[in-house]
C-alpha positions in Angstrom: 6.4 60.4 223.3 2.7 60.3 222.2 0.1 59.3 223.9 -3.4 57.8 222.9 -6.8 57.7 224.6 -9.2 55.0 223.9 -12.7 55.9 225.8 -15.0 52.8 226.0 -18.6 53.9 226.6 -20.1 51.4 229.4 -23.2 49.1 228.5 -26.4 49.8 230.2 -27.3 45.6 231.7 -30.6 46.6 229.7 -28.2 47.0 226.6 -26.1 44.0 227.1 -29.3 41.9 228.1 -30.4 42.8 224.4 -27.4 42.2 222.5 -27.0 39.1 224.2 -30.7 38.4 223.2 -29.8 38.8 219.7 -26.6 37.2 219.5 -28.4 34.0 221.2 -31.0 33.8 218.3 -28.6 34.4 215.3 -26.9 31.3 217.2 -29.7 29.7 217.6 -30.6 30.1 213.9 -27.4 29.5 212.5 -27.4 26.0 214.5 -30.8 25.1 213.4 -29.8 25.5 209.6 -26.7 23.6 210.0 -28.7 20.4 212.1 -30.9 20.8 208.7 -28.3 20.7 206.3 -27.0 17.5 208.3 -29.7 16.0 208.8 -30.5 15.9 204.9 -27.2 14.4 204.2 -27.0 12.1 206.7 -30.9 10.4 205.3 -29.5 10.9 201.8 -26.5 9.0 202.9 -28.2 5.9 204.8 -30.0 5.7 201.7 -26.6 5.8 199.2 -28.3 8.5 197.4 -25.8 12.1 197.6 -26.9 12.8 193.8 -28.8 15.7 192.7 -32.3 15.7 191.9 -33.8 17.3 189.1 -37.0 18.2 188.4 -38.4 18.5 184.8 -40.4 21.5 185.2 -37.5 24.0 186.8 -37.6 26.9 185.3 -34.3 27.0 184.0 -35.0 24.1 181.2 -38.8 23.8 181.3 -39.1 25.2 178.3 -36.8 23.8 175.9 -38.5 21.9 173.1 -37.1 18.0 173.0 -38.7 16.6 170.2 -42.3 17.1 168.0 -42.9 20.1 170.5 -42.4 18.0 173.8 -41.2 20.2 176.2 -38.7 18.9 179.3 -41.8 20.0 181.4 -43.7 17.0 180.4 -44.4 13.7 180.6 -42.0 12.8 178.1 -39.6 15.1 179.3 -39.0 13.0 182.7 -36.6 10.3 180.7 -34.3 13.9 180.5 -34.7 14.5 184.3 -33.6 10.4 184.9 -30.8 10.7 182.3 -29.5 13.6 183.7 -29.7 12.2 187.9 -28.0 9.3 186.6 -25.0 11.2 184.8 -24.6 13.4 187.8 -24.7 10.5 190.4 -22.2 8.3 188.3 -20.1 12.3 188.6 -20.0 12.3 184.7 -19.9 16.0 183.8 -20.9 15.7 180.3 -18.2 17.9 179.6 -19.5 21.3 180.3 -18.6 23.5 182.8 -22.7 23.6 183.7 -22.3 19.4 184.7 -24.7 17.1 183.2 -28.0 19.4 183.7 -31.5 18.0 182.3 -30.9 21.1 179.8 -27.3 19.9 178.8 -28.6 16.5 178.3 -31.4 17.8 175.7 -29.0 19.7 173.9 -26.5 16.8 173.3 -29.1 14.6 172.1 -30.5 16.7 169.6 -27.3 17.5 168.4 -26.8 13.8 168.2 -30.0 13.1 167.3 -30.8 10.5 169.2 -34.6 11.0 169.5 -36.5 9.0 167.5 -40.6 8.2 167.1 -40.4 5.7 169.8 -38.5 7.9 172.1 -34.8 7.9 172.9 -31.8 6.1 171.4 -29.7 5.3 174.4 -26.7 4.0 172.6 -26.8 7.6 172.0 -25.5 8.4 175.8 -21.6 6.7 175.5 -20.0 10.0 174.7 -21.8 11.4 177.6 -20.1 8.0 179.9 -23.3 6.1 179.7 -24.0 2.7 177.6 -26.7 0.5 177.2 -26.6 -3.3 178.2 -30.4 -3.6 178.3 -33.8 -2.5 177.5 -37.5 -4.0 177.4 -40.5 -2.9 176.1 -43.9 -3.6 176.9 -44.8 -3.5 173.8 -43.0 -4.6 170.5 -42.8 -1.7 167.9 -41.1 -4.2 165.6 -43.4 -7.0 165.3 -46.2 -4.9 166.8 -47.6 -8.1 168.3 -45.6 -9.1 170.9 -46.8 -8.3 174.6 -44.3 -8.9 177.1 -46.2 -9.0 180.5 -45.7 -6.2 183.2 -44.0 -8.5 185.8 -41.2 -10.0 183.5 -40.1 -6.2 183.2 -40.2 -5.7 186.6 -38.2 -9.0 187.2 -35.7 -7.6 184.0 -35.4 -4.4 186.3 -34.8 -6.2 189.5 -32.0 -8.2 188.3 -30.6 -4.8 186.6 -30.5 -3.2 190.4 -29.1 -6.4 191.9 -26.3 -6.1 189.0 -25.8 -2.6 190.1 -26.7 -1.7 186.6 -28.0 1.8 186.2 -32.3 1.2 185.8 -34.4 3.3 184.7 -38.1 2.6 184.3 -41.6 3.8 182.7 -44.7 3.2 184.8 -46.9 5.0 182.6 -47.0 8.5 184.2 -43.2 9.4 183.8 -40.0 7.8 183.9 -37.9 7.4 187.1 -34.2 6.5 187.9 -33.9 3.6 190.4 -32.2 4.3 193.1 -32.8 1.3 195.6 -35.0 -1.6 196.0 -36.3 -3.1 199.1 -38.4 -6.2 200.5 -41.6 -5.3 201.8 -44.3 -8.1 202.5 -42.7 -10.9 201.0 -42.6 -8.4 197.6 -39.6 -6.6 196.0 -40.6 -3.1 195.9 -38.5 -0.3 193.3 -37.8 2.9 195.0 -37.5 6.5 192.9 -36.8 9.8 194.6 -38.2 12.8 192.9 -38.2 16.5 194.0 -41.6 17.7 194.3 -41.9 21.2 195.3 -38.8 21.7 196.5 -38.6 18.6 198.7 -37.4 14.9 197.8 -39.9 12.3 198.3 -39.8 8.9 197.3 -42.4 6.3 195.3 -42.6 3.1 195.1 -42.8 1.4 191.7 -45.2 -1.2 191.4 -46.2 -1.9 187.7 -43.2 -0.9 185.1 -44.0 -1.0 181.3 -40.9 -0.3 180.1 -37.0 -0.4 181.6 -33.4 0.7 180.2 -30.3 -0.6 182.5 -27.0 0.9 181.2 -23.7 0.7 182.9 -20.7 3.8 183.5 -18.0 3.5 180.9 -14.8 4.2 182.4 -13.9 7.7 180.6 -16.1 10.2 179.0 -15.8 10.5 175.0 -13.4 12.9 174.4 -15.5 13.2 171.0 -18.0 15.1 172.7 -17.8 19.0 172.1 -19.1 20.8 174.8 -22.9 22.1 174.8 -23.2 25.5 174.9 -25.5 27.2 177.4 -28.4 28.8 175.0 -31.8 27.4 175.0 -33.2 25.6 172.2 -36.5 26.4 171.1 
């Protein structure tokens, strides 16, 4: 028969006061990140907006040249940022194991080369699950006469939203996906979230000079190869 000892060395209460200390605040903490955590989903879910944000100037794409030297961190580079939100909120995955990233994006429409002197092609986007139905200009490249005033493309993006078309809108400092409109003061206001260092905001857009609605086709291309992950410079 064997026998075995177990010896248990008794806790000062000056000991167990501390540990108990310490175990209190890693709970403490521990709760305080998870009410955070659900608190952000729950506002991103009143809203209707659980999609991820990009933003144009992360590190992990900033760089990469789009087109004539534009870089994603620019002005120009925000219709990548949109593109990309509203891929990944309609959970297209552009067929890469990396999801439809701002950086993924870039590479498939240069491959396809979809960007052109007046910007983007958008027909470009059906292998990606994305297809144009609309798009208005304040300005006609065409005839270069034509001014279509700012309000009738605000109205052209309204009626986009209210279709539950996918909108997507230039008001002259970058391009924003629409995620919502509201009624404030007898005025229909278009909302955009953006992350701004490291937290999501909102804006509201009043002027818009330019707007693309496009609609989710039911299955992604299987035409499209998959990007790979290197960075083009």
């Amino acid at each position: 028969i064997e026998f075995y000892f177990f010896f248990f060395k008794q806790k000062t209460a000056y000991e167990m006061l501390r540990s108990l200390v310490g175990s209190e605040m890693c709970i403490r903490d521990r709760m305080k990140t998870a009410l955070s955590i659900l608190s952000i989903l729950l506002v991103s879910m009143a809203f209707g907006r659980v999609q991820e944000i990009y933003d144009n100037c992360d590190e992990i794409w900033a760089n990469d040249i789009m087109i004539r030297g534009n870089k994603i961190c620019s002005q120009e580079g925000t219709i990548i940022t949109s593109i990309a939100e509203a891929l990944t909120k309609n959970k297209l995955t552009c067929n890469s194991a990396e999801g439809c990233t701002p950086r993924v994006v870039n590479q498939f429409l240069r491959k396809a080369k979809a960007y052109d002197f007046y910007g983007i092609n958008f027909k470009a986007l059906e292998p990606l699950g994305l297809k144009q139905v609309g798009r208005i200009n304040n300005w006609d490249f065409t005839s270069q006469s034509l001014y279509v005033p700012n309000a009738s493309i605000k109205e052209f993006a309204i009626n986009a939203v209210k279709n539950k078309q996918i909108v997507i809108v230039w008001d002259r400092s970058q391009w924003w996906l629409i995620s919502e409109q509201r009624k404030m003061n007898d005025e229909i206001k278009l909302i955009a979230y953006f992350k701004s260092s490291g937290w999501d905001s909102s804006v509201y857009i009043d002027k818009v000079w330019a707007a693309v609605a496009l609609e989710k086709i039911n299955q992604e291309s299987s035409l499209f190869e998959p990007v790979s992950y290197t960075h083009l410079r």
